[in-house]
C-alpha positions as CSV (number, residue, x, y, z in Angstrom):
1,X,-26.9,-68.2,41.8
2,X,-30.0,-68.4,39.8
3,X,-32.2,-71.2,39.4
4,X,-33.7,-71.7,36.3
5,X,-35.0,-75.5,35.0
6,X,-32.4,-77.4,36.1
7,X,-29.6,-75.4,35.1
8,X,-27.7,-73.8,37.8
9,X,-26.1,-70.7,36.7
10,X,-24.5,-67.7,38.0
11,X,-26.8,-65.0,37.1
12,X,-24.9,-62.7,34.7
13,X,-21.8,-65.5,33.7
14,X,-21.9,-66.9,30.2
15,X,-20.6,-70.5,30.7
16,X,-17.3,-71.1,28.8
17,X,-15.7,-74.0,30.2
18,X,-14.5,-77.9,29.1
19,X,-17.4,-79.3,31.2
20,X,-20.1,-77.4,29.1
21,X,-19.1,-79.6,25.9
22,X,-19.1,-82.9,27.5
23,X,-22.8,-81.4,28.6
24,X,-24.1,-80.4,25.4
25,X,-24.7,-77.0,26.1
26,X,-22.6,-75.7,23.7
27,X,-22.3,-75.3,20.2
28,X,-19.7,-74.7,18.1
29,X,-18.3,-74.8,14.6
30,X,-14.6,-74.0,13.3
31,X,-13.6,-73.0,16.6
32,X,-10.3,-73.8,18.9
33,X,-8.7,-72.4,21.6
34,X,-5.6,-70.1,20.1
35,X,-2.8,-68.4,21.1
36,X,-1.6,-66.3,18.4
37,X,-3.6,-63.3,18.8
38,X,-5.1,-62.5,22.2
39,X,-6.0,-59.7,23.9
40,X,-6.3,-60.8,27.7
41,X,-4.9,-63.6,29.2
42,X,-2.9,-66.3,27.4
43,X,-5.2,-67.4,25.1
44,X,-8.1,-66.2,22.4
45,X,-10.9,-68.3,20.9
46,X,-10.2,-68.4,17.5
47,X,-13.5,-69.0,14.7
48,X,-12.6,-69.4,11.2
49,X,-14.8,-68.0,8.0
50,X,-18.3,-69.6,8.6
51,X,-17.7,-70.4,12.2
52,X,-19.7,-69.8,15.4
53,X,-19.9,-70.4,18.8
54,X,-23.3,-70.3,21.0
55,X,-23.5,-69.8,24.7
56,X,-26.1,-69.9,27.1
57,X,-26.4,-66.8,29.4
58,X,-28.8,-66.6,32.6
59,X,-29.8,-63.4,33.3
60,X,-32.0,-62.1,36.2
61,X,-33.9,-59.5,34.5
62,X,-33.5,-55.7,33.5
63,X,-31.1,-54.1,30.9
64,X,-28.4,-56.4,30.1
65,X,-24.9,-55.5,28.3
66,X,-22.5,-58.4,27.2
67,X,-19.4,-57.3,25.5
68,X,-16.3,-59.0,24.0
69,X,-12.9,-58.1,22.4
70,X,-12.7,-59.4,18.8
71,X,-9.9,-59.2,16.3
72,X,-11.7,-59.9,12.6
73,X,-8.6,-60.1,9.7
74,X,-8.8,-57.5,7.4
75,X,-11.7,-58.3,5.1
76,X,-13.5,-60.2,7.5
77,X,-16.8,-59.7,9.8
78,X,-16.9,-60.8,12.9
79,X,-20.4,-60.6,15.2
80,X,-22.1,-60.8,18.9
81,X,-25.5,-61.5,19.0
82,X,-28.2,-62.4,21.4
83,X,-31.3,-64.5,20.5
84,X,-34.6,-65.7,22.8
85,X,-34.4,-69.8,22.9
86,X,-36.8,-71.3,21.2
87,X,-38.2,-68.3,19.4
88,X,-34.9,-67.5,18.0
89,X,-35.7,-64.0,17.8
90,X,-32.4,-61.9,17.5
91,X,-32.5,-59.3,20.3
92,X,-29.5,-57.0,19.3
93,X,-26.6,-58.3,17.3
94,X,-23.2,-56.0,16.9
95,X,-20.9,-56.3,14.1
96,X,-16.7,-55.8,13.4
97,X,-15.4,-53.9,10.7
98,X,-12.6,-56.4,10.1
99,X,-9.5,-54.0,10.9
100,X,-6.9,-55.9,11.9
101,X,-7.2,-54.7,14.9
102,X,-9.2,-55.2,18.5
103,X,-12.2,-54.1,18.3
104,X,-15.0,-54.1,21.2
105,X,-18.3,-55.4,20.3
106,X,-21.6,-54.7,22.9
107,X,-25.3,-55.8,22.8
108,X,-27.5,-54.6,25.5
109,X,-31.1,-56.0,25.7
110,X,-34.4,-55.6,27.9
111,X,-34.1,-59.2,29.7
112,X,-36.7,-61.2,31.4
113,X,-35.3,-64.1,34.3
114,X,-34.8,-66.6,31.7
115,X,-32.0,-68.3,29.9
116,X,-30.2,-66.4,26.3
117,X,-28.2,-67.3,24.0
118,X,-25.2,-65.6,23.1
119,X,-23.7,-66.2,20.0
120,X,-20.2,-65.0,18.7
121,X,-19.6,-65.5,15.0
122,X,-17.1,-64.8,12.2
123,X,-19.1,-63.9,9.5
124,X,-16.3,-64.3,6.5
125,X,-16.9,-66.3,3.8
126,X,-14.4,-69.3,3.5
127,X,-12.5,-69.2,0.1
128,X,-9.8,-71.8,1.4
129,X,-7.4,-70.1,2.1
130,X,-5.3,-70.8,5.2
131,X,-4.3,-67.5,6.2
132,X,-7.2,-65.2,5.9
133,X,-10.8,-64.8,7.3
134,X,-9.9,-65.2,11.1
135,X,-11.6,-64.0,13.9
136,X,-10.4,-63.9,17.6
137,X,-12.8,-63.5,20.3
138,X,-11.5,-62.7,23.7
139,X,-12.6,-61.2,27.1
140,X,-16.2,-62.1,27.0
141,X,-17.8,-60.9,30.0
C-alpha cells in the first residue's frame, strides 16, 4: 500500500467501489451500472452521450499503462484519459472508433508517486434518443 495525504491506496488499483461515492472521490455523470453489454464479469459501466466518470489512481512512480475494454455504439466516441490534479494537464488520452464492438483502449504515462486521475468518457453527443450513443466500459485494470 501506498501512502499518499491521507488517502490509502493500493499502488497501481484505480478505486471503483460503492464506498468511494458516499466519500466523494468520485465523479460521475450519466453513468449506471449495466448488464446488457459486458465484456467480463456480470456487469459493465454503462455512460451515456455526454457522460463521464473520474477516478483517482495512486501510482508509485515509472511508466504506467491503464487499459479498459469499451464498447462505443456505432457512431459514438468513447475515451480513456489521464490528467495531473490540480494542473489538469492531460497526460495521454486514447480514443474508440465507435464499432459496435469491444474495443481496448490504453494510456501509458511517465508517473511520479502521486495521485492521477483517470477519466473514462463517452464522447457522443446526446440528440435524445434512447437507443443510441452508448458506451460500455469494462475491465479497467
Amino acid at each position: 500500500m501506498a501512502e499518499y495525504t491521507g488517502v490509502n491506496a493500493p499502488a497501481v488499483a484505480v478505486q471503483l467501489n460503492p464506498t468511494s461515492y458516499r466519500k466523494g472521490l468520485i465523479k460521475s455523470v450519466k453513468v449506471r451500472f449495466s448488464s446488457l453489454i459486458k465484456h467480463g464479469g456480470s456487469f459493465s459501466l454503462e455512460i451515456s452521450p455526454g457522460g463521464y466518470k473520474e477516478l483517482f489512481y495512486a501510482s508509485n512512480g515509472g511508466t504506467t499503462t491503464v487499459t479498459s475494454w469499451v464498447w462505443p455504439e456505432a457512431g459514438s466516441n468513447a475515451s480513456l484519459e489521464v490528467e495531473e490534479i490540480g494542473s489538469g494537464v492531460k497526460l495521454d488520452i486514447a480514443n474508440s472508433v465507435g464499432s459496435d464492438a469491444w474495443e481496448q483502449l490504453s494510456i501509458t504515462w511517465t508517473a511520479e508517486k502521486k495521485i492521477y486521475v483517470i477519466r473514462i468518457a463517452n464522447n457522443a453527443r446526446d440528440d435524445g434518443s434512447t437507443t443510441k450513443g452508448f458506451a460500455y466500459f469494462d475491465d479497467l485494470v
